[in-house]
C-alpha positions in Angstrom: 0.0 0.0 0.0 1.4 3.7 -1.2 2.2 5.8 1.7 -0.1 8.4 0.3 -3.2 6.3 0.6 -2.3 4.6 4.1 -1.9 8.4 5.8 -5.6 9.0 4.3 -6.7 6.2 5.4 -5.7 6.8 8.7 -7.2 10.1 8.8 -10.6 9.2 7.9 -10.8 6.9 11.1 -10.1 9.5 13.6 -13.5 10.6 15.3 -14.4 13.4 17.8 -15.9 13.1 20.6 -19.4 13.7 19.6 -18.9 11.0 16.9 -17.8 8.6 19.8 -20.8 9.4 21.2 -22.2 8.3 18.7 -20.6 4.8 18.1 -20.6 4.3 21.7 -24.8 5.0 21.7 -24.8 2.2 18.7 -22.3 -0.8 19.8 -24.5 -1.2 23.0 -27.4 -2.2 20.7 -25.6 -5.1 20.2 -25.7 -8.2 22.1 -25.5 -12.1 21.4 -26.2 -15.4 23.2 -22.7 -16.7 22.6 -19.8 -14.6 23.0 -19.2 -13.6 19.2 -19.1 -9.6 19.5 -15.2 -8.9 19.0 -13.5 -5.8 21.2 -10.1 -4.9 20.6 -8.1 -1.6 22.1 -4.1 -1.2 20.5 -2.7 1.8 22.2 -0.3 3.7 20.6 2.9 2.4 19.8 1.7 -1.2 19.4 3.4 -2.9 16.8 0.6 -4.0 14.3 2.4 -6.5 13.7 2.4 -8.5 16.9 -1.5 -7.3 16.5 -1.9 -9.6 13.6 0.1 -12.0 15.0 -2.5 -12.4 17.9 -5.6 -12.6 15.7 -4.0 -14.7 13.7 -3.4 -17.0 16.5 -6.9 -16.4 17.5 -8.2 -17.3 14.4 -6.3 -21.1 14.0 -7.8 -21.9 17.7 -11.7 -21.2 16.4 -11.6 -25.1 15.7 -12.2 -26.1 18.8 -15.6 -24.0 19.0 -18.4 -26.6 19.4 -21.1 -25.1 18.0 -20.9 -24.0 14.3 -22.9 -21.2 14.1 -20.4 -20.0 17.1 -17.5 -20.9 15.3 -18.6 -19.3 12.5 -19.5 -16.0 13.9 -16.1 -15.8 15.5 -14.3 -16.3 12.4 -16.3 -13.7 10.9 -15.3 -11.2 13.6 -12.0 -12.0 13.5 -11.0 -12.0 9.4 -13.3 -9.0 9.4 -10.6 -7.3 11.8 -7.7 -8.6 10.3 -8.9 -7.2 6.8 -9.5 -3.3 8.7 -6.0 -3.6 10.2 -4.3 -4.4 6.8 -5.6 -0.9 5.4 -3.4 1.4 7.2 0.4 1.5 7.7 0.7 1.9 11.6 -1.2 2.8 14.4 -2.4 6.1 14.8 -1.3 8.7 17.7 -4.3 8.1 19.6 -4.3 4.6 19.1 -7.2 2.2 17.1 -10.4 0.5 18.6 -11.8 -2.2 16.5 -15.8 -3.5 17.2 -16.8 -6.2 14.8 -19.4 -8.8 15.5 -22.4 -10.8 13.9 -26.4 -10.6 15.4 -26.4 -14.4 15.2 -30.3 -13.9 14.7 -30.4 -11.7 11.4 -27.0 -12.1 9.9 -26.9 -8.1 10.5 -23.2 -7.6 10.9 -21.1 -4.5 12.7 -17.1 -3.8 12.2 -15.8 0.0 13.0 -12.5 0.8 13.0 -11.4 4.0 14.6 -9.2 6.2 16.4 -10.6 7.8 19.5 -9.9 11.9 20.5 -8.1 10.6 23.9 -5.5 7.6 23.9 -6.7 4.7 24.3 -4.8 3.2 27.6 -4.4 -0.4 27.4 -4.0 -3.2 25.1 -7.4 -5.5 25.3 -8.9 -7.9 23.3 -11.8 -10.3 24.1 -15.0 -11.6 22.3 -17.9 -11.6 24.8 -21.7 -11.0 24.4 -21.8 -7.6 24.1 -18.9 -4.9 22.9 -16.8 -3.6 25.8 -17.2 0.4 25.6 -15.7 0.7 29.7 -12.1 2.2 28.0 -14.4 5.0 26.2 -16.9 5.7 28.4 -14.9 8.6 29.9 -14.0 10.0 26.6 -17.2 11.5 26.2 -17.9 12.7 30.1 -17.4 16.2 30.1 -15.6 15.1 33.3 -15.9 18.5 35.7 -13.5 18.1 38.5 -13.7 18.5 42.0 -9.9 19.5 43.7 -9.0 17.3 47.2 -6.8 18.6 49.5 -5.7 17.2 52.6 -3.2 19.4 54.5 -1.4 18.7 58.0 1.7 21.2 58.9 4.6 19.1 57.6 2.2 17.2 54.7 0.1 17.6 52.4 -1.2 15.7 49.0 -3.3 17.2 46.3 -6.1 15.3 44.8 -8.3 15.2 41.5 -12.2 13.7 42.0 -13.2 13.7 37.9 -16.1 11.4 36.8 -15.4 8.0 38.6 -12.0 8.5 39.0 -9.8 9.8 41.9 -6.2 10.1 41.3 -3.3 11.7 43.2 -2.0 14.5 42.0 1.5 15.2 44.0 2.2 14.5 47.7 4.5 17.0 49.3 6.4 17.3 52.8 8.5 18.8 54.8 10.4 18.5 58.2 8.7 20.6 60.6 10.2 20.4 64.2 8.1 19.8 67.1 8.0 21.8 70.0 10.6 22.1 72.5 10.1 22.5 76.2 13.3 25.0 76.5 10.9 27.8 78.0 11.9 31.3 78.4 12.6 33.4 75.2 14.2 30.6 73.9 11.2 29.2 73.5 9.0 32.1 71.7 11.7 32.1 69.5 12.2 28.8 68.8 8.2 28.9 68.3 8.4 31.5 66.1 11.0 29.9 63.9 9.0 26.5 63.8 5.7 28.4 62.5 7.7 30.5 60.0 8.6 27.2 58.5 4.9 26.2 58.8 3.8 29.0 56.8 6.4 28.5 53.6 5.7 24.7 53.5 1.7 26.0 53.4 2.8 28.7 50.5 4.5 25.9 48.5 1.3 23.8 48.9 -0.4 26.7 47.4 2.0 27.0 44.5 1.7 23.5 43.7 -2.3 23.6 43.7 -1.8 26.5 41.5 0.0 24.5 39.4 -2.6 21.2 39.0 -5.3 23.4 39.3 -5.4 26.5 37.7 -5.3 25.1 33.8 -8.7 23.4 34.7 -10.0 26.4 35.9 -9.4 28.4 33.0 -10.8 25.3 30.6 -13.9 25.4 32.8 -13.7 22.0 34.2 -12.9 23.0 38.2 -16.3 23.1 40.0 -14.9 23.1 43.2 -12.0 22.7 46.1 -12.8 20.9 49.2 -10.1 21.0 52.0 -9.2 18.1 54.6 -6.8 16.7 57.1 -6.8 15.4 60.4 -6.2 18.4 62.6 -6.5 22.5 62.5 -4.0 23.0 60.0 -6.4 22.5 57.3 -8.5 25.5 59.0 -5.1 27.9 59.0 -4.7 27.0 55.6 -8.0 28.1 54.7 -8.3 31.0 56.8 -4.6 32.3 56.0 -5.6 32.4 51.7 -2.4 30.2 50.4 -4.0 29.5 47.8 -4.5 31.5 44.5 -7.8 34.0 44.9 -9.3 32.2 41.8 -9.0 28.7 43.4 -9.8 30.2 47.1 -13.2 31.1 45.7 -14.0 28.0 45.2 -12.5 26.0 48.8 -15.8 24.3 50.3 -17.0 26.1 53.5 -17.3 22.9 55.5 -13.5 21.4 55.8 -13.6 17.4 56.1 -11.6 15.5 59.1 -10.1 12.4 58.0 -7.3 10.7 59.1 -4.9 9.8 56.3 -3.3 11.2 53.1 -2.8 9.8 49.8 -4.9 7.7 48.0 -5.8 6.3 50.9 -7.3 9.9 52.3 -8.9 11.2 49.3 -11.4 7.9 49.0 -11.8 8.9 53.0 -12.8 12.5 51.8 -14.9 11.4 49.2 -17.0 8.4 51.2 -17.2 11.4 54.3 -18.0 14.2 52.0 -20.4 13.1 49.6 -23.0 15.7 49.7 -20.1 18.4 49.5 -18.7 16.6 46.5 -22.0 17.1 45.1 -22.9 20.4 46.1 -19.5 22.0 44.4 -20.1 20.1 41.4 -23.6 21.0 40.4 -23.1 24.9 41.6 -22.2 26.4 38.6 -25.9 24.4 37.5 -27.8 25.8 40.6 -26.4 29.2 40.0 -26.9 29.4 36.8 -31.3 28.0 37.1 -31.4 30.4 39.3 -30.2 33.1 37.5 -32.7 32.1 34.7 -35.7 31.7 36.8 -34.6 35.8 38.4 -35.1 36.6 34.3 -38.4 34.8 34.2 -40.0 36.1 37.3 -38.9 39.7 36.2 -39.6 39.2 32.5 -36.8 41.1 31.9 -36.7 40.0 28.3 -32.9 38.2 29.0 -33.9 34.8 28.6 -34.7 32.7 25.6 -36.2 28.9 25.8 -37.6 26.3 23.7 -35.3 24.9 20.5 -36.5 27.4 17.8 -35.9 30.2 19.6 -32.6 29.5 21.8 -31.1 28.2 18.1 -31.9 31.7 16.4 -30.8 33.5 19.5 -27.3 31.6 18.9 -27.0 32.1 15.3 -27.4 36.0 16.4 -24.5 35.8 19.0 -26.9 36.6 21.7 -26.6 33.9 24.2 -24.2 34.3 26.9 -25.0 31.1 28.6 -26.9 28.1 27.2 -28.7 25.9 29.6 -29.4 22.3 28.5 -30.8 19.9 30.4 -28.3 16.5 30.7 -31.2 14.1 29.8 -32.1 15.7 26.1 -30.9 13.6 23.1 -28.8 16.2 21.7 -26.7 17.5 24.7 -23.2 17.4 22.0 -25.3 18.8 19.0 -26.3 22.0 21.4 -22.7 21.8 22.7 -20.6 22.5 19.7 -23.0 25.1 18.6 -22.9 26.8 21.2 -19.1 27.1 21.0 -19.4 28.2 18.1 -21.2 31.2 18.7 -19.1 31.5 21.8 -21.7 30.8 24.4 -21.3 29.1 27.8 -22.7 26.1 28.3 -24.1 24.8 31.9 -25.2 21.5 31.9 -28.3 21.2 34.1 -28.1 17.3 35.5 -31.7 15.3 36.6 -30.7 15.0 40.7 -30.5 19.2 41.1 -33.8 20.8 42.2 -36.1 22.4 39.9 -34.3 20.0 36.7 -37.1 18.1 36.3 -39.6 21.6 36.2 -36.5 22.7 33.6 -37.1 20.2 31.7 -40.6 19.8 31.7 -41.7 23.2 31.3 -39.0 24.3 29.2 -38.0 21.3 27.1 -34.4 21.1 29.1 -33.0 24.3 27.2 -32.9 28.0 27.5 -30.4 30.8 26.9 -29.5 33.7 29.2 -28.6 36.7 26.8 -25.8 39.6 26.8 -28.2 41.8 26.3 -32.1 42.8 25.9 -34.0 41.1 23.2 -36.4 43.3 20.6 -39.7 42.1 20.5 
């Protein structure tokens, strides 16, 4: 194969996410009553090569499926995967996912080749009775975070809560001296000294959470910081502002006791703080309802809803924020539109109060404007 036609090739299998959305919203139509639906995930850098080699392998040992019909849906799957992998020339940056598999019932059959918009993170391959979507799922999330820290005066670790996954960020020390019984001057000084130090290792925290957290913030993804530890020093911390003003804005009122740090103390956070958790992720929602319902009870003529009009109001450059309830069928359609016209987009999820009233009355999307519309 030419170079030339491999590299378009390759190309033409990338998706977005909205197209993932997509495959992801067809696969799990499928299903089967023998385990005939083929999933495979190369991550980058795989050799196709030892690819082949595998399915190849794969492919001789189908012989010792019992039942034909099995068998034969098997062998479909597999030479049908083989056959996508021999178009192209290597595997994309991103990686390739390959769903191919036979409804044993009609003889309807499925293969899709692509390359997703995030790496895909592991090799896999399996045939089972349905396609296995768990390595994508997140793809698609918008995936607002939640920030976890958990400060004590000589540690600290800085955490990341986005969509089911909790990950440490960086763990930090220091050596912070305990207190002496010297008395006497010698020991306000020595206090002094030992608090001094107290107060850079709490700055370099704050530089550090700067660092992790700030790029979120300014891509719109950071809903919320919510502090912890196991003693006061979270409440200095707090109350002495380490942290950048943009970040400190959004530190949780109520500060979380646990007992441990790492990964072991941010699932502790998380299973103590659960109705914090959800309170700073859905404020931006709240906030923004309630801003639309203050339009609505004022008529102030700063609010647009329904399809029709909330689509014209776009195309105008009118909207400021765009509402959209996380239940309609065409969350990513209204997404990208309103990007394009430069709008912000709130996502208004089912377990918030008043969602369900949103939804209902309003058919789950609505516009606040920049300015006054003309009637």
């Amino acid at each position: 194969m030419g170079e030339a036609k491999a590299k378009t090739i390759e190309e033409k299998i990338t998706v977005t996410k909205r197209e993932l959305a997509g495959i992801l919203r067809e696969v799990k139509k499928w299903s089967a009553p023998a385990t005939v639906l083929l999933s495979l995930y190369i991550p980058p850098g795989r050799p196709l090569s030892d690819v082949m080699q595998l399915l190849r392998q794969e492919y001789s040992i189908t012989d010792n499926i019992k039942l034909k019909k099995t068998r034969q849906a098997v062998k479909r799957a597999l030479s049908a995967a083989m056959d996508r992998l021999q178009m192209i020339s290597k595997v994309p940056p991103n990686g390739l996912v390959l769903f191919c598999g036979e409804n044993m019932e009609t003889g309807d059959f499925i293969c899709l080749m692509f390359s997703p918009p995030e790496k895909v993170p592991v090799f896999y391959y399996r045939t089972d009775k349905r396609f296995i979507t768990d390595f994508l799922e997140e793809m698609v999330e918008d995936r607002d975070a939640i920030g976890i820290m958990i400060i004590e005066r000589d540690q600290a670790t800085i955490g990341l809560l986005r969509g089911g996954r909790l990950e440490v960020l960086e763990e930090i020390d220091d050596y912070i001296p305990g207190k002496h019984k010297m008395g006497g001057q010698s020991q306000r000084r020595f206090d002094r000294i030992i608090e001094q130090m107290v107060e850079d290792f709490f700055k370099r925290v704050g530089e550090h959470a700067a660092r992790h957290y700030l790029p979120l913030l300014e891509k719109g993804r950071l809903k919320g910081i919510i502090v912890a530890g196991p003693g006061y020093a979270k409440m200095d911390f707090v109350k002495g502002k380490y942290l950048d003003y943009r970040l400190q804005q959004l530190v949780s009122r109520e500060l979380v006791d646990v007992a441990y740090q790492g990964d072991q103390g941010l699932k502790e956070v998380v299973m103590k703080a659960e109705s914090v958790v959800q309170t700073q992720m859905y404020r931006e929602a709240v906030k923004a309802l309630e801003e639309f319902k203050a339009h609505l009870a004022r008529n102030t003529g700063m609010i647009v809803y329904g399809p029709a009009e909330v689509r014209q109001a776009l195309e105008m450059g009118m909207v400021k924020t765009l509402l959209i309830h996380d239940e309609r069928d065409d969350v990513d359609e209204w997404k990208e539109e309103a990007e394009r016209y430069g709008a912000k987009v709130v996502i208004i999820p089912p377990s918030i109060p008043e969602a369900e009233w949103f939804k209902n009355v309003f058919d789950g999307i609505a516009g606040i404007l920049r300015f006054k519309l003309r009637r």
